[in-house]
C-alpha positions in Angstrom: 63.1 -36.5 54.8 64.5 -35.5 58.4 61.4 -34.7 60.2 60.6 -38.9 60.1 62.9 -40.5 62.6 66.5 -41.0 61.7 68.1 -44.4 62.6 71.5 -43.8 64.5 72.2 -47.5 65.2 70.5 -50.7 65.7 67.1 -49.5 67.2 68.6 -46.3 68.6 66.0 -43.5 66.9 67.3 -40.0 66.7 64.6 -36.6 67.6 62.8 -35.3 64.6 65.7 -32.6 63.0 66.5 -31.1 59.5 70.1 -30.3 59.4 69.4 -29.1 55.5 66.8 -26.6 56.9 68.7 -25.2 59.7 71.8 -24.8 57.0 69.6 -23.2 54.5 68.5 -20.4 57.1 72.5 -19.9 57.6 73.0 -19.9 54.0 70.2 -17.3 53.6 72.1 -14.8 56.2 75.2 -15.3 54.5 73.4 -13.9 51.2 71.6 -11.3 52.8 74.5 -9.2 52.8 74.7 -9.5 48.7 72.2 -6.7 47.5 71.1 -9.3 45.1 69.5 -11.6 47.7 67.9 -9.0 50.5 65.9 -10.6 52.3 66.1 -8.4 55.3 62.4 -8.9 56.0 62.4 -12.4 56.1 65.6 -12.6 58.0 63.7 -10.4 60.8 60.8 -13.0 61.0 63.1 -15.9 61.2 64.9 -14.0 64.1 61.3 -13.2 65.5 60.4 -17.4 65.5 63.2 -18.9 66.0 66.2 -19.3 69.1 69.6 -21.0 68.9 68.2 -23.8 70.7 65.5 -25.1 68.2 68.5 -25.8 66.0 69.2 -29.8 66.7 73.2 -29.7 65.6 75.1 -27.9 68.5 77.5 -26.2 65.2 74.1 -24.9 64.0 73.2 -23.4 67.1 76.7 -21.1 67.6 76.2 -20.4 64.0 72.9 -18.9 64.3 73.3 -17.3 67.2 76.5 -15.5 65.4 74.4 -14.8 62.2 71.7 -13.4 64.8 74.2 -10.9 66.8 75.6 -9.4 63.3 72.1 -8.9 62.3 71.2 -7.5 65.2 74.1 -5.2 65.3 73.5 -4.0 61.7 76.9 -5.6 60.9 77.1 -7.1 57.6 77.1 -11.1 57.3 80.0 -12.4 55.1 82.2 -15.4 55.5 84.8 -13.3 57.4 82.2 -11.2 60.0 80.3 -14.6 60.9 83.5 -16.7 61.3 85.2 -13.7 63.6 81.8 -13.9 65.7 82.0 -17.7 66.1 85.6 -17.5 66.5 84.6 -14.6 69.3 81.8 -17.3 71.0 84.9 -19.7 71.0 83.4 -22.1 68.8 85.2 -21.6 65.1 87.2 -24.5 65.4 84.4 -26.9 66.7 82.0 -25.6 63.3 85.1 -26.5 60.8 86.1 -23.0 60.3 85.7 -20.7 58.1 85.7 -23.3 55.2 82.4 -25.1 56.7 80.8 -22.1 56.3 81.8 -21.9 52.7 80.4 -25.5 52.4 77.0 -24.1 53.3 76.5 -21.5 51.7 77.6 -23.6 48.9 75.0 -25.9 49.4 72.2 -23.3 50.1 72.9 -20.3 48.0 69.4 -18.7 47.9 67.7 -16.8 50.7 64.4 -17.7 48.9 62.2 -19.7 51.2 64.0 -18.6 54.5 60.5 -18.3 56.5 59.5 -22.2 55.0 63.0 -23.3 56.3 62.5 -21.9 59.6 59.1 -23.2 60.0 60.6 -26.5 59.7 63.1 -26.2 61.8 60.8 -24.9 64.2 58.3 -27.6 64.2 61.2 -30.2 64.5 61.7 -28.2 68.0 58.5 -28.3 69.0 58.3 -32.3 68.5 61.6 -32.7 70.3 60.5 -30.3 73.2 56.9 -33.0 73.4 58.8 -36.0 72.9 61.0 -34.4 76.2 57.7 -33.7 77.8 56.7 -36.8 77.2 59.5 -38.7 78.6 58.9 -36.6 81.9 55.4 -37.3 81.8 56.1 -40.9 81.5 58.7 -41.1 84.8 56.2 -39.2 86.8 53.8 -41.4 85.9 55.7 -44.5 86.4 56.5 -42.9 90.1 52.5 -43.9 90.9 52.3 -41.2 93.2 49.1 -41.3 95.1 48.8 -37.5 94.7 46.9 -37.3 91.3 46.6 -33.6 91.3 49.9 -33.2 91.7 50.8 -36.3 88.6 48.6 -34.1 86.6 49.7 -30.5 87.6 53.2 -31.2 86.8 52.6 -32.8 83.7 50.1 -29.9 82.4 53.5 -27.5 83.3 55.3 -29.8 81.3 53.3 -29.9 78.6 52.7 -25.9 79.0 56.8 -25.4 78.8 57.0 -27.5 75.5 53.9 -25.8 73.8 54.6 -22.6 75.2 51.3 -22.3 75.9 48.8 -20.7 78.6 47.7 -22.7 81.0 44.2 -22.0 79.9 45.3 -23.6 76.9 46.3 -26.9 78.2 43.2 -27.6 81.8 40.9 -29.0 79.0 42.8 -32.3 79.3 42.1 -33.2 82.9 38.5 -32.1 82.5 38.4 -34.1 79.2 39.8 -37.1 81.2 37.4 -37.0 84.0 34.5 -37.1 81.7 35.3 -40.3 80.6 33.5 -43.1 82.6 36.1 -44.7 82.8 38.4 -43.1 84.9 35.4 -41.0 86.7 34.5 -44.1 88.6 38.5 -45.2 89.3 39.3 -41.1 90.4 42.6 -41.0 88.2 
């Protein structure tokens, strides 16, 4: 569904996203405060693995980040708590209002399957933040710097800042690379 590209216009190909799975992680705070749906647990892992940021719509993002402060306050998550924090952040107007998060929660009425929604959203993040990495790589690349090292340095930190990873985790490539006859002989 949204995690295969998403045509915007002729050619133009949109980052990997799922708007439904971002919405269904608001939906699921706004039930959280209904004794019915706790799901305080979850909620807290979903904080834990997730930032705004790895939401792809921009109204998702402020949303979150409101659902996140309340929860983190202790405050109770209802229609009129999360649209005062938006409001607050300056951004009620921008989300539709109050009535857009009606529309959600509408839509996504269970918090059951929070921690699968969030693992998609997070994943969809991850892909953006490599296909970004990826377009740097590329530039420095195309740049044909005679300084290999350096090509190779900043595109190991590149990858590093998408993955998130230790650098430990990412040297392999440059040894892998230099094993290969191919390039062994050319010193790239």
């Amino acid at each position: 569904m949204a995690t295969s590209p998403h045509r915007k216009a002729a050619g133009d190909v949109l980052p990997p996203f799922d708007v439904a799975a971002e919405e269904a992680i608001i939906g699921a705070f706004l039930m959280d405060s209904m004794p019915e749906f706790a799901a305080k647990d979850e909620i807290a892992r979903v904080i834990a693995s997730l930032a705004p940021d790895d939401f792809f719509r921009e109204q998702n993002q402020w949303t979150y980040s409101a659902c996140v402060a309340l929860f983190e306050r202790g405050e109770a998550i209802t229609y009129v708590t999360l649209a005062n924090e938006i409001d607050l952040m300056g951004h009620l107007d921008a989300i539709g209002g109050i009535e857009a998060l009606s529309e959600i929660a509408s839509r996504h009425f269970t918090a059951h399957g929070v921690e699968a929604h969030a693992r998609i959203v997070a994943r969809c993040a991850l892909y953006r933040r490599l296909i970004q990495a990826a377009g740097f790589i590329t530039q420095v690349a195309y740049e044909a710097s005679p300084d290999v090292d350096r090509v190779m340095q900043v595109s190991r930190e590149a990858l590093e800042r998408a993955l998130g990873a230790a650098p430990a985790n990412i040297t392999p490539i440059r040894g892998n690379l230099y094993d290969r006859p191919e390039y062994a002989e050319t010193g790239i």
